[in-house]
C-alpha positions, 0 to 999 in steps of 0.5 A: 203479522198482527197478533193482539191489541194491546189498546187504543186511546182518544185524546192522547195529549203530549205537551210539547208535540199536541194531541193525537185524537186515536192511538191505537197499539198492537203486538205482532208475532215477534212481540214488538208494539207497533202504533197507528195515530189516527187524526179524526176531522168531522168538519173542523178545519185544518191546523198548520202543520197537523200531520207533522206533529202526528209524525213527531208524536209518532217518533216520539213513541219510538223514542220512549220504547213505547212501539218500534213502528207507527203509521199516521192516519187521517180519517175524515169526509172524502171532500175534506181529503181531497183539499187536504195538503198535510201529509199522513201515511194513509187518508181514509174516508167515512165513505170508504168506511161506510162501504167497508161496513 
């Protein structure tokens, strides 16, 4: 399905939705963008309702035509994950990807 990157981002920041710590944008075979916003915790503690405004810039993205599809990520240590109560399409440990490397 991925054909090419077409970039990626750090501290993408919207004025009125808040600030996505990585964009990343890709085209697929039929040409469409799709988007992955990507929240990186090291040890900061959770903000209120953090995964909805990842939802709201993602939505947002798709209502500027800047991707027709997006999926909200959270990376951060697995004992943060296992605490956390906000919502992202996908969670992601550094373990995980340590292991993966």
């Amino acid at each position: 399905m991925f054909s090419k990157r077409v970039g990626a981002w750090h501290s993408v920041i919207d004025s009125k939705h808040g600030e996505s710590d990585l964009v990343l944008i890709f085209e697929v075979q039929d040409g469409s963008h799709h988007a992955v916003l990507i929240e990186n915790k090291i040890d900061a503690p959770p903000q209120k309702e953090q995964g909805l405004r990842y939802r709201s810039r993602g939505e947002k993205g798709v209502e500027d035509d800047y991707w027709v599809e997006f999926k909200t990520c959270l990376i951060a240590p697995q004992k943060y994950l296992s605490s956390n109560s906000e919502i992202y399409d996908r969670e992601i440990s550094y373990e995980e990807i340590m292991s993966y490397f």
